[in-house]
Every structure is written in structure tokens, then in C-alpha cells.
C-alpha positions as CSV (number, residue, x, y, z in Angstrom):
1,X,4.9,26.4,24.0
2,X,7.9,24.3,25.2
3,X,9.3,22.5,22.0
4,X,8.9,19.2,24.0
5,X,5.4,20.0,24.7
6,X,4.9,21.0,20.9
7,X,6.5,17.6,19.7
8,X,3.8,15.5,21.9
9,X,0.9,17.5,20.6
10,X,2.2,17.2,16.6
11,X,3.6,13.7,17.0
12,X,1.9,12.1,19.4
13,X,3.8,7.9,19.7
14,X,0.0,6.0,19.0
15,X,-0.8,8.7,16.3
16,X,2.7,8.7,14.2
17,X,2.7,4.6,14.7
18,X,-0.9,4.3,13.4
19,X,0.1,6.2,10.0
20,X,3.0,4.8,10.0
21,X,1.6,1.0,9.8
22,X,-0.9,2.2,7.4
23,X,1.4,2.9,5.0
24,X,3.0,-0.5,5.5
25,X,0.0,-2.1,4.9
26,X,-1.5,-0.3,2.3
27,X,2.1,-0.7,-0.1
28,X,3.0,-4.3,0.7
29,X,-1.0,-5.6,0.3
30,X,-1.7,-4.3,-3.0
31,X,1.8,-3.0,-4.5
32,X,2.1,-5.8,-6.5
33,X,-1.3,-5.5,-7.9
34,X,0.0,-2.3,-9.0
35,X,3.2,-3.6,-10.8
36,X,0.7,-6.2,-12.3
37,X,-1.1,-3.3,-14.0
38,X,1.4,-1.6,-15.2
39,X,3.2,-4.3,-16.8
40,X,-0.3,-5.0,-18.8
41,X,0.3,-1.5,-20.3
42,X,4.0,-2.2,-20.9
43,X,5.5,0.6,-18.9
44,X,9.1,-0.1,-18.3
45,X,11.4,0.8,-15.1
46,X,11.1,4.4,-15.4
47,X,7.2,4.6,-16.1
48,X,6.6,2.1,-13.6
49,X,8.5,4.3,-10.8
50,X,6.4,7.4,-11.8
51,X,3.4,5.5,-11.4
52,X,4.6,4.8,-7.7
53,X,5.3,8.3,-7.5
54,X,2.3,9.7,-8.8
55,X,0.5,7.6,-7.0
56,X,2.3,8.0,-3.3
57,X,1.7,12.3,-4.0
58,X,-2.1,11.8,-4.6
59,X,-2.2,9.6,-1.6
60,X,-0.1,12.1,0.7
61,X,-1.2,15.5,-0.5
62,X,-5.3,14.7,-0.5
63,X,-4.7,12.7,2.9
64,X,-2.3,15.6,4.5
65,X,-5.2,18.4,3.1
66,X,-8.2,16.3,3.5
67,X,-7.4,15.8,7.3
68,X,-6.2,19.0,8.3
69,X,-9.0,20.7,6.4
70,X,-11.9,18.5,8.2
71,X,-9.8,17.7,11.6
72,X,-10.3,14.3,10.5
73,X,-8.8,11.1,9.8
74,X,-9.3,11.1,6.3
75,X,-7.0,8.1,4.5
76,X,-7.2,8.2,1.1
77,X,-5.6,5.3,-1.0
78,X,-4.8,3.9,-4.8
79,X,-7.8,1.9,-5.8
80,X,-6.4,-1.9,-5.4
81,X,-9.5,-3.5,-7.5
82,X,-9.4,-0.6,-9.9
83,X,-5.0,-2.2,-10.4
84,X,-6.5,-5.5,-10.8
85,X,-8.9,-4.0,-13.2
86,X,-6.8,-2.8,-15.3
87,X,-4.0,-5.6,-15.0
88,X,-6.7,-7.5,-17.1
89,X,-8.1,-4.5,-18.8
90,X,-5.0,-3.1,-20.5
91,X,-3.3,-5.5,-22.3
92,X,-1.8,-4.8,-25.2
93,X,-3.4,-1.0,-24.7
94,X,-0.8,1.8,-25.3
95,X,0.3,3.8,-22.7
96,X,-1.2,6.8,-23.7
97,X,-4.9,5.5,-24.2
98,X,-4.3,3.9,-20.6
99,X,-3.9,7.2,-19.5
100,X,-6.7,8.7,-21.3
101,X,-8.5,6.2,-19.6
102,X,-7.4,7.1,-16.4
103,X,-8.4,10.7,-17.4
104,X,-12.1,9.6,-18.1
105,X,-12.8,7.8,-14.3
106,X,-10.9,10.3,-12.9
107,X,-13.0,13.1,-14.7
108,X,-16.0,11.0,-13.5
109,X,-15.2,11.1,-10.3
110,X,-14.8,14.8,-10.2
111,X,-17.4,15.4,-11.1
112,X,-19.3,12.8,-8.8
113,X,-18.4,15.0,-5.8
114,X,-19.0,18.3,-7.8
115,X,-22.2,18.2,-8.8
116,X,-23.0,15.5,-5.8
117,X,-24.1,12.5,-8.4
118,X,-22.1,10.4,-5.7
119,X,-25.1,9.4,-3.9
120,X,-27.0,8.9,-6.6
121,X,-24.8,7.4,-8.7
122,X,-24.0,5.0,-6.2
123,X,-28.0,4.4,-5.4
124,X,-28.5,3.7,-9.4
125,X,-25.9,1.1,-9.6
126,X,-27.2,-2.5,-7.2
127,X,-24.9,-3.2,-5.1
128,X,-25.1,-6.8,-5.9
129,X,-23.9,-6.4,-9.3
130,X,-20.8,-3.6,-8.3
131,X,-19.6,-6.6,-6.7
132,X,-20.3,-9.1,-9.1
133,X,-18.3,-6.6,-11.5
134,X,-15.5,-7.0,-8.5
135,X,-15.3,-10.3,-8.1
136,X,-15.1,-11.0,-11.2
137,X,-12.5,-8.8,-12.3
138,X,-10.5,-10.4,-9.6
139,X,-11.3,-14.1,-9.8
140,X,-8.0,-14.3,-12.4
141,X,-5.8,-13.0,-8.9
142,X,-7.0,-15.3,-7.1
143,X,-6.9,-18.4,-9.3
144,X,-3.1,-17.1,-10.2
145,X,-2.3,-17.7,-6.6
146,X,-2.6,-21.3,-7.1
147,X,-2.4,-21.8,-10.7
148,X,1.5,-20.4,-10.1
149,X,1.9,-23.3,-7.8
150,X,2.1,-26.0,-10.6
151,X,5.3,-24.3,-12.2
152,X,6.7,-22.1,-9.3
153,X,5.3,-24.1,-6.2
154,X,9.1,-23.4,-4.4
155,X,8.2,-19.7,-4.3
156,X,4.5,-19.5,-4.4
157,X,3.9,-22.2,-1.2
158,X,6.1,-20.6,1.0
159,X,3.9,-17.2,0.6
160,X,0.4,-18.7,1.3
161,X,1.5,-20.9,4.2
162,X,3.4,-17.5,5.6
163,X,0.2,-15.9,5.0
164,X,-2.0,-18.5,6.6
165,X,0.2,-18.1,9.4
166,X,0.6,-14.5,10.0
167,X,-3.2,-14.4,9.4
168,X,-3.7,-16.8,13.1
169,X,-1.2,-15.1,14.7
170,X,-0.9,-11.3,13.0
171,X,-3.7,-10.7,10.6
172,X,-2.8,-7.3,10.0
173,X,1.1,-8.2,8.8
174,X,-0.7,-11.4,7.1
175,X,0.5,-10.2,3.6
176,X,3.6,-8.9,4.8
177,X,4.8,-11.9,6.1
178,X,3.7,-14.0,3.1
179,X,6.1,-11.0,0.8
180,X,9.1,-11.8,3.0
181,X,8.6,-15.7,3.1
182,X,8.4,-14.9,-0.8
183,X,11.7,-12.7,-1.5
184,X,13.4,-15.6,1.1
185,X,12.0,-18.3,-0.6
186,X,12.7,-16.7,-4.2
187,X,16.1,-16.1,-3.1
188,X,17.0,-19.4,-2.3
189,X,16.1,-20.8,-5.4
190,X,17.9,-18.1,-7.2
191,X,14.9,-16.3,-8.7
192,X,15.0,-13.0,-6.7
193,X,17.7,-10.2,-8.7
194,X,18.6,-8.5,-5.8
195,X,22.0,-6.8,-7.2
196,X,19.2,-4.7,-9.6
197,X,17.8,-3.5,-6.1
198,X,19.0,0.3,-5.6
199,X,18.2,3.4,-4.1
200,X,16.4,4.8,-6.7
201,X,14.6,8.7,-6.4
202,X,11.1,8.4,-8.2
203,X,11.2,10.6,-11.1
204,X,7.9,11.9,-12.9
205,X,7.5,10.6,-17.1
206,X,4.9,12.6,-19.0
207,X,2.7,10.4,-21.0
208,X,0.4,12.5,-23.3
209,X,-3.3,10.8,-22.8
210,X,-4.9,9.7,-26.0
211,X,-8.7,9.1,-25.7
212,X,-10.0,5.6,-27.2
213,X,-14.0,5.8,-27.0
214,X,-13.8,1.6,-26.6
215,X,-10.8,1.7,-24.1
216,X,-12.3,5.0,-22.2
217,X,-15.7,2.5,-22.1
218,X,-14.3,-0.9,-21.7
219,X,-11.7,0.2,-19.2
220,X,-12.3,4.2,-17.9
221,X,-16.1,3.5,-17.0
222,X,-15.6,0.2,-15.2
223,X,-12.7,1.9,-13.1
224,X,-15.0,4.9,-12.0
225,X,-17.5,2.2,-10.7
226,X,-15.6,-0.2,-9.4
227,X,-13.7,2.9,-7.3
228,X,-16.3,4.1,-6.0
229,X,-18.4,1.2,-5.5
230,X,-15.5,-0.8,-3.7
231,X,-13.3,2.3,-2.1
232,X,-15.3,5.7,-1.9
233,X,-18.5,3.9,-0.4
234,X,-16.9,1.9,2.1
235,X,-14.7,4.4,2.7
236,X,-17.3,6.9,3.7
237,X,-18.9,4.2,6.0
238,X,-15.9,3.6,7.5
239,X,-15.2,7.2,8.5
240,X,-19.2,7.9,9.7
241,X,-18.6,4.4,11.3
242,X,-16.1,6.4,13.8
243,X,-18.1,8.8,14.9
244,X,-17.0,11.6,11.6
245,X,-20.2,12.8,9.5
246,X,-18.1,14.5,7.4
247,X,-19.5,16.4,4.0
248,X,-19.0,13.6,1.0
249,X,-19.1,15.5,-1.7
250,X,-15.8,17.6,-1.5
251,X,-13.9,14.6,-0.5
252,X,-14.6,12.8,-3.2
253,X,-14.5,15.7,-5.5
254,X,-10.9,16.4,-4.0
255,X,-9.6,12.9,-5.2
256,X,-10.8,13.1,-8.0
257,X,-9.4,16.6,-9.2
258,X,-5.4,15.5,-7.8
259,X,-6.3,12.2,-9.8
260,X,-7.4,14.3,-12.9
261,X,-3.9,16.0,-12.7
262,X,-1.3,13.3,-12.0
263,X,-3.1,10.7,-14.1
264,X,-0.5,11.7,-16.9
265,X,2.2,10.4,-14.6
266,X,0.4,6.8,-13.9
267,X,-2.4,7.5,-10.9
268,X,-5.0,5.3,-12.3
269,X,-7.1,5.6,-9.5
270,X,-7.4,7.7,-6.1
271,X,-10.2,7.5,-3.3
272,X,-11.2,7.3,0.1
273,X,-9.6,4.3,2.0
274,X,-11.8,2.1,3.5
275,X,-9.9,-0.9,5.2
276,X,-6.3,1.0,6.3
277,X,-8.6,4.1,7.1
278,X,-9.7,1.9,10.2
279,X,-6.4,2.1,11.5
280,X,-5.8,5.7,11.8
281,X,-9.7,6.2,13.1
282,X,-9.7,3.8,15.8
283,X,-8.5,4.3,19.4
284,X,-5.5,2.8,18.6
285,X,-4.4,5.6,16.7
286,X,-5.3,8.7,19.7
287,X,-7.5,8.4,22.3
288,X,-8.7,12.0,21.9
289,X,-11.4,11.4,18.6
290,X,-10.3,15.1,17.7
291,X,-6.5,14.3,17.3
292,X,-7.3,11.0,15.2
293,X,-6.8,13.6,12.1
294,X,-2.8,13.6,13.0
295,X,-2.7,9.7,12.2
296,X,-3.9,10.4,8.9
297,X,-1.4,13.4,8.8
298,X,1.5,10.9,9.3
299,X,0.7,8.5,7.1
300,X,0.3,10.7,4.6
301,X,3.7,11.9,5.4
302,X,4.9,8.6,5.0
303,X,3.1,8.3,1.3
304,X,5.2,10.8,0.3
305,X,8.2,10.2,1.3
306,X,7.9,6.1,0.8
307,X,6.4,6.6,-3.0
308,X,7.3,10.5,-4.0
309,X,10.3,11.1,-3.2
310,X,12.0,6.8,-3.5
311,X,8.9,5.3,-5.9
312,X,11.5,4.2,-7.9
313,X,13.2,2.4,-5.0
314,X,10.2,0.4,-4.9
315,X,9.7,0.0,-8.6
316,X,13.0,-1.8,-8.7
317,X,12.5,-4.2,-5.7
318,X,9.1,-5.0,-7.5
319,X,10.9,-5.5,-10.9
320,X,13.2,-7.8,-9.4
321,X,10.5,-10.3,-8.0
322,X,9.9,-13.2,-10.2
323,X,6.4,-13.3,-11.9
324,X,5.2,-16.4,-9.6
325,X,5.7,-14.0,-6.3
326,X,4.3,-11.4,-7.5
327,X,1.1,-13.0,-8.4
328,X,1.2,-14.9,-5.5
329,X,1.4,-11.6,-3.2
330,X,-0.8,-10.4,-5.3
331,X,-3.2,-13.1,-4.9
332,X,-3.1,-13.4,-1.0
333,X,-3.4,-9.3,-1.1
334,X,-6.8,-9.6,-2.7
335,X,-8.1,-12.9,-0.8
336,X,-10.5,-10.5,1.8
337,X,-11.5,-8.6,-1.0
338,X,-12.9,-11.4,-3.0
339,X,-14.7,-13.1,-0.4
340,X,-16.4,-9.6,0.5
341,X,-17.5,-9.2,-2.9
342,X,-18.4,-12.4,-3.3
343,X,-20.4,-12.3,-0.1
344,X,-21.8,-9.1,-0.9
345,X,-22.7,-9.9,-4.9
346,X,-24.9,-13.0,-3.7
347,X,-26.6,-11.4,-0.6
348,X,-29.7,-9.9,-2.2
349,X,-31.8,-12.6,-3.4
350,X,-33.3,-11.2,-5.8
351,X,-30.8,-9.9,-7.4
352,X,-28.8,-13.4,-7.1
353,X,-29.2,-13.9,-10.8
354,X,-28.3,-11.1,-12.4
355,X,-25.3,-10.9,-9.7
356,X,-24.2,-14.5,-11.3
357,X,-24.2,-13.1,-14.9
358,X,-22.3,-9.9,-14.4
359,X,-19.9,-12.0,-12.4
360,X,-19.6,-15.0,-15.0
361,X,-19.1,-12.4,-18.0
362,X,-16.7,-10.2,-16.2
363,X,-14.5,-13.5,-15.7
364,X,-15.3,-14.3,-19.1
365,X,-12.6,-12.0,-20.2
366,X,-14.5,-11.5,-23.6
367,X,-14.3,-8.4,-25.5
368,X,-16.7,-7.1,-27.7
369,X,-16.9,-4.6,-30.2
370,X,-13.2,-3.9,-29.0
371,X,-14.5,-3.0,-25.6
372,X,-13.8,-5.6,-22.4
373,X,-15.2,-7.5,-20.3
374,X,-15.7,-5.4,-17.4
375,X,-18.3,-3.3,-19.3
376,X,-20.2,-6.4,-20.9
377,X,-19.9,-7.8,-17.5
378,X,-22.2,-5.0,-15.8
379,X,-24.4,-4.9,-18.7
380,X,-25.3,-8.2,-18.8
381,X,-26.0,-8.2,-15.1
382,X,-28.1,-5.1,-15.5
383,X,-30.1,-6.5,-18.4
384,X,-30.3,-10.1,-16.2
385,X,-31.6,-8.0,-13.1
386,X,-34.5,-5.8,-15.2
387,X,-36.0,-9.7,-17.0
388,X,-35.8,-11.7,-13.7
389,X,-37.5,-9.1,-11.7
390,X,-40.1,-8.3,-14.3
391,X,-41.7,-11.8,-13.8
392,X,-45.0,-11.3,-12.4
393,X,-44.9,-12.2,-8.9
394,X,-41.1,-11.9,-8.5
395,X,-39.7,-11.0,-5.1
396,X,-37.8,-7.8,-5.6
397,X,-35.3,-8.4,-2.8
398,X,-33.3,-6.0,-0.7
399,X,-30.1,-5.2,-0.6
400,X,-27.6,-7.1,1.4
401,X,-27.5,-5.7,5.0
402,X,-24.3,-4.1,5.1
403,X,-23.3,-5.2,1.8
404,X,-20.6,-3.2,0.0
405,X,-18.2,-4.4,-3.2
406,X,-15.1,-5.5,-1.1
407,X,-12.8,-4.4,1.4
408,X,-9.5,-1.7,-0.3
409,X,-8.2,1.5,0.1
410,X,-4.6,0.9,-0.4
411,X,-5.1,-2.2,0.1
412,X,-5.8,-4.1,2.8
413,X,-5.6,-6.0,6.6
414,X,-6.8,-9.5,5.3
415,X,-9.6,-10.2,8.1
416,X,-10.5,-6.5,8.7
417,X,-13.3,-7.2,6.0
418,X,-16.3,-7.8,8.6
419,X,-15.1,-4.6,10.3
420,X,-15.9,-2.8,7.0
421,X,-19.0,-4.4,6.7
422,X,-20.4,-3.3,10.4
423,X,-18.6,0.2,9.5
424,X,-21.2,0.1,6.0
425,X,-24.5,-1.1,8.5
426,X,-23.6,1.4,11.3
427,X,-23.3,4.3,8.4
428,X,-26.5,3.1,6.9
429,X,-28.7,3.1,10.3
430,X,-27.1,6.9,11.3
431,X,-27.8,9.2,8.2
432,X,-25.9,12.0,7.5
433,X,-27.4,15.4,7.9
434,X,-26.6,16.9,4.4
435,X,-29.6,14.9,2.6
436,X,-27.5,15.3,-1.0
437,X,-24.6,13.7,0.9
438,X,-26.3,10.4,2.1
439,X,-24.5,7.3,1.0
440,X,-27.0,4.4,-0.2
């Protein structure tokens, strides 16, 4: 084969640009989250660039062997809500029982796909209260947005209106553009350290994991539902939503074995993508459906080299943002993903309740027993949902058609979240063949 002939078939323009946005997307909707997070645990410079690097290895290496393994476009992504969870969930948490809490969800999820509990895991847990549990954990982002606005309003504004318009003009590049009119805004008003920005290679730390039975409950549990409420369910939708019935249980048992061993370095959380997992499966991406996979191939590529081999570049332009910007990217990162969960938590009537408690004590904050509110939040909803609908003559309800926790992967095109949701209702009306792989 003529090496001009081989470079179309293995880099194909619509294939390498699809990948290649994805990883823009993914990293500039929801990398701030990310710093967020870490900062709640108190890792400095270096931890906080191993985190980017752990995390941008996981991402590339499952999404490079997922997809050539399956000849499929299978994105995989950092869990966004599962930052956001534990940007409130960690605070004042050492390092290392952060990490052993990673270990737990990431344990979890292993053996989710193993033994194939995904399904049912997933079919035990209402959907209306994984998203209550979702939206509440990320009502404090989106309040920050504007509650930054009373003492940072020069650098804050400038974001949301960017966003708002980038979002009727370029929806995908929404958050993007809101991050630039940030850094320019932050800049002028001599907030934004540039002279700390360098090119920085990402280097691994070692933190040794040190397992707290309250944080592994108040934090690891809640971030083992939440992923795979919000990102592996979705994200499976998405992908059958293509036209790819892949096998569910290895995927998800894949994640979570390369997040079981780079959790010491900072990967909190790895998945399926659902929202930037769109852009490699569509047409856009190939117009052959079996060379879609080499989309996924090249963004993966770009995972690596972007977070595992310069993570720390990253770490330092993040560092060098002043707290206002990055909550207010941060805040109009996670705008889709609220109002999907939101959307999705009150859907099922009868479960409207209960969805209203979990949500209410997740955004309590409280913490009980020295375990947070995440895990009170879920309980209460559970307990709500098992009274209300053991009143005699108490409509059960259905789930929400085409309900799901929120829109992620790596993060996330604001406005792709209705595309998600007709991704979950066309997975739901074509089931798999593999009965012990149906998603519910």
C-alpha cells in the first residue's frame, strides 16, 4: 500500500478533526472542575499535574484499546460530576484517604463490569434520585457562577456573556469561548499570572491510599454512583444510540481496572463518555460507521499527549487563573449538566418526592457521623421514595422517558444534553442482545 494511500486510511481529515475537538472540549469544559477538586484535597503544583496526567493516560490508553479492540468509537472520559463531587466532598481530607477513596469507586466499578452488577446495579438505583444526588452535588457550581459576580463581577461577567454568546452562535466552543473571554478579562485587570505559565512535562507523584471507612462511604460510594449513573449509562446509550451494540460489561470493567491502577497518581474517576462520545460517533467524524473507531483512536492520541506527556503544562495555566474564573468556567461547564439532572430527578412523578429530599440534603452539605452529604443525600431520598409510595393507593410512577443523571464524559457541548437524552430513549426501545448486558 502506497504510503499516501496508508495515511488516508489511518488519518482520515473528518476522523483526526473529530478526536481532535473532542479533546478540546472535553479539557476546557470540565478542567477546571478538576483543579477545583484537587485543590479541596490540598494537592499542590506537582500533585495537581499528576492528576492531569494520570487522568489524560486512563483516558487515552482505554479509548486507544477500547476502540481498536471493538472497531468502535469508544470515548472514554474523567467523570466531571464525580470532580464536582469531590471538590465538595474532600475538604480538609488528606491526600491519601482521597485516594483510598478513589481506590474504593474504582474497585466498584470493576467489579460492576466483572461480575456484570452494571445492569443491575444501575436498575436498583431510581433514576430520579441518581440525579437528585447530581444535582445536588452540583447546585454549589452553579450558584458560584454568580455568587463570584458580587466580588469578581470584572472577570466572572465577561465569561457568562462569552458563553451566552458562543452558545447562539457555537454551542459546541460555548465554554471555550467563555475560558478565553476569562484569561482576557482576568488579564486586564491584572489577575491572571501568566509569567508562572511554562512548558511543564507532567510527572507521576505516588500517593500511598489510606482507606477511611467514613471517607470511602461519604465520598468513594457516592463517586461509583454518580459515575455510573451520570457517565457509564449515558454513555452506553450514546454509543447503542449510533448504531454500536457493543458488550457493556468489559468496557466498563476495562475503566475501571486502568482507574484501579492510576488512582494512586490522582484518576478519581474513569468511564465511558457520553456527551463528547457524540462527536467521534456521528457522521461528522467518517462517513463509513466502521471507520468511526479511528476518531476515538485520535482523540485518544491527543489525551495523551495533551494530559500525559504536558499535564503539568496545564496544571500551571490552571494555577494561574484567579479563583473567580475558575469557578465561573467551572460553573458555565456544568450549566447542561444541571438542567439534565434536574430535568431528569423531577420527571417520574412518583418519585418527585423523594427526588426533592435526596436533592435538598445533598445541597445541604451536612455531614454526619463524619460521613457527607452525598451519602445522606441518597439515603434520605431512598427512605422518602419507600414511605411515599407505601401509601395505600399511591401511584407508583415510571421512570422518566429517556431520563438519565446529566450530560459528562469529559465534559461537555453545553446544548448537546437533548441529544443524550434521545441517545438514552433510542437505547432503551432497541435492547441489546446479551440479556446480562441490558442497560435499564
Amino acid at each position: 500500500m502506497r504510503p499516501a494511500v496508508l495515511l488516508r486510511s489511518a488519518a482520515p481529515l473528518s476522523a483526526v478533526t473529530a478526536g481532535l475537538v473532542t479533546v478540546l472540549v472535553g479539557v476546557t469544559s470540565s478542567a477546571a472542575v478538576v483543579l477545583t477538586a484537587a485543590r479541596a484535597a490540598g494537592a499542590d503544583q506537582a500533585e495537581l499535574a499528576s492528576w492531569m496526567c494520570a487522568l489524560g493516560v486512563g483516558v487515552g490508553a482505554t479509548g486507544i484499546g477500547l476502540s481498536l479492540r471493538y472497531r468502535a468509537p469508544v470515548v472514554t472520559a474523567w467523570s466531571t460530576p464525580g470532580a464536582a463531587l469531590l471538590a465538595t466532598g474532600l475538604a480538609g481530607v488528606p491526600m491519601g484517604k482521597a485516594v483510598g477513596a478513589f481506590l474504593v469507586s474504582a474497585v466498584l466499578i470493576l467489579l460492576s463490569g466483572v461480575t456484570g452488577w452494571f445492569a443491575r446495579a444501575m436498575a436498583s438505583i431510581p433514576v430520579s434520585l441518581a440525579s437528585a444526588l447530581l444535582a445536588g452535588v452540583l447546585l454549589e457550581f452553579g450558584t458560584g457562577l454568580f455568587r463570584e459576580m458580587h466580588g469578581g463581577f470584572a472577570v466572572t461577567f465577561p465569561v457568562f456573556a462569552a458563553y451566552l454568546l458562543a452558545r447562539r452562535l457555537l454551542p459546541r466552543y460555548a465554554v471555550l469561548a467563555g475560558l478565553l473571554a476569562g484569561i482576557v478579562a482576568a488579564a486586564l485587570a491584572g489577575r491572571f499570572d501568566a509569567v508562572s505559565v511554562s512548558l511543564t512535562p507532567a510527572a507521576p507523584v505516588w500517593t500511598t491510599p489510606r482507606f477511611d471507612p467514613r471517607i470511602a462511604l461519604g465520598v468513594g460510594v457516592p463517586l461509583f454512583v454518580v459515575t455510573m449513573a451520570s457517565q457509564n449509562l449515558p454513555g452506553v446509550a450514546v454509543l447503542r444510540g449510533n448504531g454500536y451494540d457493543l458488550p457493556v460489561s468489559p468496557l466498563v470493567g476495562w475503566t475501571g481496572a486502568a482507574n484501579a491502577v492510576l488512582a494512586p497518581f490522582g484518576a478519581f474517576g474513569l468511564n465511558l463518555a457520553a456527551i463528547t462520545a457524540a462527536i467521534c460517533a456521528g457522521e461528522d467524524a467518517h462517513p463509513d460507521r466502521g471507520r468511526r473507531y479511528v476518531a476515538a483512536v485520535w482523540a485518544g492520541c491527543g489525551y495523551l499527549v495533551c494530559l500525559g506527556l504536558f499535564g503539568g503544562t496545564l496544571g500551571t495555566l490552571l494555577t494561574a487563573m484567579p479563583q473567580e474564573l475558575v469557578l465561573g468556567v467551572a460553573g458555565v461547564g456544568l450549566l447542561s449538566t444541571i438542567g439534565g439532572a434536574l430535568h431528569s430527578a423531577l420527571a417520574d412523578d412518583g418519585g418527585r418526592e423523594a427526588a426533592v429530599v435526596a436533592f435538598l440534603a445533598t445541597a445541604s452539605g451536612v455531614t454526619l457521623l463524619g460521613v457527607g452529604s452525598a451519602f445522606w443525600g441518597l439515603a434520605a431520598g431512598a427512605l422518602t421514595l419507600l414511605a411515599t409510595r407505601a401509601r395505600p393507593g399511591w401511584p407508583r410512577g415510571r421512570r422518566g422517558a429517556g431520563g438519565h443523571p446529566g450530560a459528562g464524559g469529559a465534559g461537555g457541548a453545553p446544548g448537546e444534553g437533548a441529544e443524550a437524552a434521545r441517545a438514552v430513549d433510542a437505547a432503551a426501545r432497541q435492547p441489546p442482545t446479551e440479556p446480562e448486558n441490558r442497560v435499564r
